[in-house]
C-alpha positions, 0 to 999 in steps of 0.5 A: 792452812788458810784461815777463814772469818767463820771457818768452823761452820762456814761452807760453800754450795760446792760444800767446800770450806772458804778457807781453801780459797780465801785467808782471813778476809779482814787482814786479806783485804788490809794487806792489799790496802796497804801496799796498793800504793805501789801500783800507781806510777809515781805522782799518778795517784796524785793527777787521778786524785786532784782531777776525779773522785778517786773511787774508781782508781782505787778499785781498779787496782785494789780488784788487780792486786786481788786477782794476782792473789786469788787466781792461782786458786780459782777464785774470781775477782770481779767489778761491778759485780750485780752492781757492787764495786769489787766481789770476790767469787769462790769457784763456784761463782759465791761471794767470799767478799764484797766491797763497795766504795765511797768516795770524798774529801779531807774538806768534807768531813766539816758539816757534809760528812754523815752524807758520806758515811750514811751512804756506806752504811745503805752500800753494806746493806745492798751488798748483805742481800747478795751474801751467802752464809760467811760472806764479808761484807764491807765499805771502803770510805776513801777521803782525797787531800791536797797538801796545800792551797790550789794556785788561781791556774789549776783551779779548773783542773783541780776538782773541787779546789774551791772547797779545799781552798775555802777549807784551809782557810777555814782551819788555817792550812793543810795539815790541820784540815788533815788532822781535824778531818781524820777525828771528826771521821774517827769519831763518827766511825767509832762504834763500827768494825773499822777494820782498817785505816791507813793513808796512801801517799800518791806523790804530787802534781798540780803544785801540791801534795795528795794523798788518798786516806781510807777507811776499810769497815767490815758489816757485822751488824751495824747497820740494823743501828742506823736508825738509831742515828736517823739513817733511813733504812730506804736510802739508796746511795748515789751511784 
């Protein structure tokens, strides 16, 4: 039997147990996380990184591994659906689950990172209103690293090399911007539902190493805290 988040009280407006159609959402979505590594070609994930903000890559294929799982059980998983980047639909067309994603970099989390994690709190809260009873709501914050200093030719095709080459040499190379980036994000994410967190290795290209870390939070209340942190409660993130 497929377990549900509220399983005992949760019911659908087809008056049909989640549990039919969706396992545990947290440990559904961190499995698809986790092996979303392999649905890149080799070094792919690394050009897609180097050249873009990642976000769109990582859904893509996050909302196609997903619709592998759910489709044998008539479930829907679409993109951009009622602008939220990934929504899982019972058959009846209610959310199971709502992803929004956000993207930056490993350099980012110096001095610029509560722009980044402001803006997935105010994404959970856009997504709330669109829940049902039992939906699980949740941002996925994914921070882009290059394994080392972009070299003078890719400076223009590498997006953003002059913020990772400023960073190393800042922090005095690569894994320690990596290391120094993933507590300060760590920290700053402490007192949410983190419900994964995990790094995707995407091979290289331009030179150098890329990976993708992310971040998976679950909404269970934290964002009525955000004004504690001086989070305004109007603050639409950018699309």
């Amino acid at each position: 039997m497929l377990l549900s988040h509220h399983e005992s009280v949760m019911m659908r407006g087809n008056g049909i147990p989640a549990s039919v159609f969706m396992k545990e959402p947290d440990q559904e979505m961190a499995a698809a996380l986790a092996a979303i590594g392999g649905e890149f070609r080799r070094n792919e994930l690394a050009y897609l990184a180097a050249t873009m903000k990642v976000e769109a890559a990582i859904r893509d294929r996050l909302a196609f591994r997903l619709h592998q799982d759910y489709e044998p059980s008539g479930c829907i998983v679409a993109r951009e659906w009622n602008r939220v980047d990934l929504a899982v639909l019972d058959p009846a067309g209610a959310p199971l689950a709502l992803v929004e994603l956000k993207a930056m970099y490993t350099f980012d989390a110096f001095g610029n990172l509560r722009h980044f994690t402001d803006a997935t709190t105010a994404d959970e809260l856009k997504a709330q209103r669109l829940a049902v009873g039992g939906t699980a709501v949740y941002s996925l914050l994914l921070a882009t690293h290059l394994g080392g200093t972009i070299e003078p030719q890719f400076l223009k095709p590498v997006k953003y090399s002059g913020g990772i080459n400023r960073a190393i040499t800042k922090h005095g190379d690569a894994a320690a911007v990596h290391a120094q980036a993933c507590e300060t994000i760590d920290k700053d994410l402490a007192a949410r539902a983190v419900v994964a967190r995990g790094e995707v290795e995407g091979g290289a290209a331009f030179g150098q190493s890329a990976s993708v870390l992310y971040w998976l939070v679950r909404n269970d209340g934290h964002a009525t805290m955000a004004s504690e942190r001086g989070f305004r409660s109007d603050f639409i993130p950018p699309l």
